[in-house]
matplotlib code that plots the C-alpha trace (Angstrom):
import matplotlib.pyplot as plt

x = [33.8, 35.8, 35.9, 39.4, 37.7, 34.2, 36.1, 38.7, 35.8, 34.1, 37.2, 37.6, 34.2, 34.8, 37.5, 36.2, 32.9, 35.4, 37.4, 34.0, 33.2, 36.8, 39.2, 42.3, 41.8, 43.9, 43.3, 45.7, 47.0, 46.5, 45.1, 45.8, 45.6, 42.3, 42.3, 41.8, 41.2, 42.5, 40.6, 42.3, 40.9, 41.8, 38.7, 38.2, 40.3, 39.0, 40.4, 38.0, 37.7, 35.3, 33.2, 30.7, 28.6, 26.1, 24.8, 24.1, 21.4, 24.4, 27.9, 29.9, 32.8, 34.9, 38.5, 39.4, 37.6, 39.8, 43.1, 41.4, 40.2, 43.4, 45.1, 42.4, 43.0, 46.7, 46.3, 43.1, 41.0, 37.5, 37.3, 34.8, 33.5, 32.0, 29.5, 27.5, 25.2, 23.9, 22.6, 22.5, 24.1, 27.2, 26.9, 29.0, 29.0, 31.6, 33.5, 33.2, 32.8, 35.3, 32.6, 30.1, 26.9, 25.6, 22.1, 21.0, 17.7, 17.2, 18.7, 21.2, 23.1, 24.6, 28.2, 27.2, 24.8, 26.8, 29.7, 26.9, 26.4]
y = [57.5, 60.4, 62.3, 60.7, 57.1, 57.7, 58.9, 56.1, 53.8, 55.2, 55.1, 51.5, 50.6, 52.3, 50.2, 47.4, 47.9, 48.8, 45.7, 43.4, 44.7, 44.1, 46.9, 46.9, 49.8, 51.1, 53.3, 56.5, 56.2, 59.8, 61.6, 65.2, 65.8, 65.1, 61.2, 59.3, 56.0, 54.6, 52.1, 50.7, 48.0, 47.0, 48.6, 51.7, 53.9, 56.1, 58.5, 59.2, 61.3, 60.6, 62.8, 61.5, 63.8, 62.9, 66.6, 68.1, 67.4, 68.4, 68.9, 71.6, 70.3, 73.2, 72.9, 69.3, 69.1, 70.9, 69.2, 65.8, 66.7, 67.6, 64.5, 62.4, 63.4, 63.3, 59.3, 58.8, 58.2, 59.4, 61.7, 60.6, 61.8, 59.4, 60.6, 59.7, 61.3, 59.9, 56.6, 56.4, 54.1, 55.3, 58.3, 58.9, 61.4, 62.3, 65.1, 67.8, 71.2, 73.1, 72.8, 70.3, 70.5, 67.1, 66.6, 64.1, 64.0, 63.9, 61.6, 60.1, 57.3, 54.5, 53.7, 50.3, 50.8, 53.4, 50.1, 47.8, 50.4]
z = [70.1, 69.2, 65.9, 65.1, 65.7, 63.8, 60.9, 61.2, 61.0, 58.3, 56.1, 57.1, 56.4, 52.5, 51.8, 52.8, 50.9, 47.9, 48.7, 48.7, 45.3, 43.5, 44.3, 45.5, 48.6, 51.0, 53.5, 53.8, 57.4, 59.4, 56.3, 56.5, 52.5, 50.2, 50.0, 52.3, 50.6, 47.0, 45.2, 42.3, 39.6, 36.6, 35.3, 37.0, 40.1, 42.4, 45.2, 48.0, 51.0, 53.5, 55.0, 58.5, 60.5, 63.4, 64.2, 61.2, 58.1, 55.6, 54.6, 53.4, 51.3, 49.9, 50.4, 49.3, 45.4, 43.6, 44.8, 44.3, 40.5, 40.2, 41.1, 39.9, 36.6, 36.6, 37.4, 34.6, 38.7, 39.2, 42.4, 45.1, 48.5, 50.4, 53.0, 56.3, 58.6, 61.6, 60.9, 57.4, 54.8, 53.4, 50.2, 47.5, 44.9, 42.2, 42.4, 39.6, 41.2, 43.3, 46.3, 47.0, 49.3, 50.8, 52.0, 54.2, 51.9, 48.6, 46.0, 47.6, 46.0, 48.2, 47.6, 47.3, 44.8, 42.9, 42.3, 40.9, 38.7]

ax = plt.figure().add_subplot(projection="3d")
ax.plot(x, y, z, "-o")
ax.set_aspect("equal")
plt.show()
């Protein structure tokens, strides 16, 4: 599987667990900007990008924040990345600094746990 394909996947795989828990998702075809999936509810929106590595322990996200918070908040949406290293579940976290650092350990929170929430 090439990069294109594993982050394809991944970005299906977030909409559909976004889908399974109520939102109306959709994933943004060839993704070049800072969202690459929009999950809409009646209660709550969100813009994600996803993020998947299998060679490293973390992730370095610095060029895509502040163009989401931005656009997040022009639409009342909460700004996600949604993360995964070599077999793990699927991460999120919420955006609210211009860069983020992701670490395969420590208190990660499972997208699918973060919804139930």
């Amino acid at each position: 599987m090439n990069r294109y394909q594993s982050g394809y996947y991944l970005e299906w795989e977030v909409a559909n667990i976004f889908r399974n828990n109520g939102f109306d998702s959709t994933r943004s075809p060839a993704s070049k900007g800072p969202i690459d999936v929009y999950a809409l509810s009646e209660k709550k929106n969100y813009l994600v990008q996803c993020k998947r590595t299998t060679t490293q322990e973390r992730l370095y996200v610095k060029d895509e924040p502040v163009e989401m918070m931005k656009m997040a908040n022009k639409i009342g949406a909460v700004p996600l990345v949604c993360y995964k290293f070599y077999y793990t579940p699927i991460y999120v976290e919420e955006v609210t600094t211009p860069s983020l650092k992701l670490c395969k350990s420590g208190d990660n929170v499972e997208l699918i746990d973060y919804l139930k929430e």
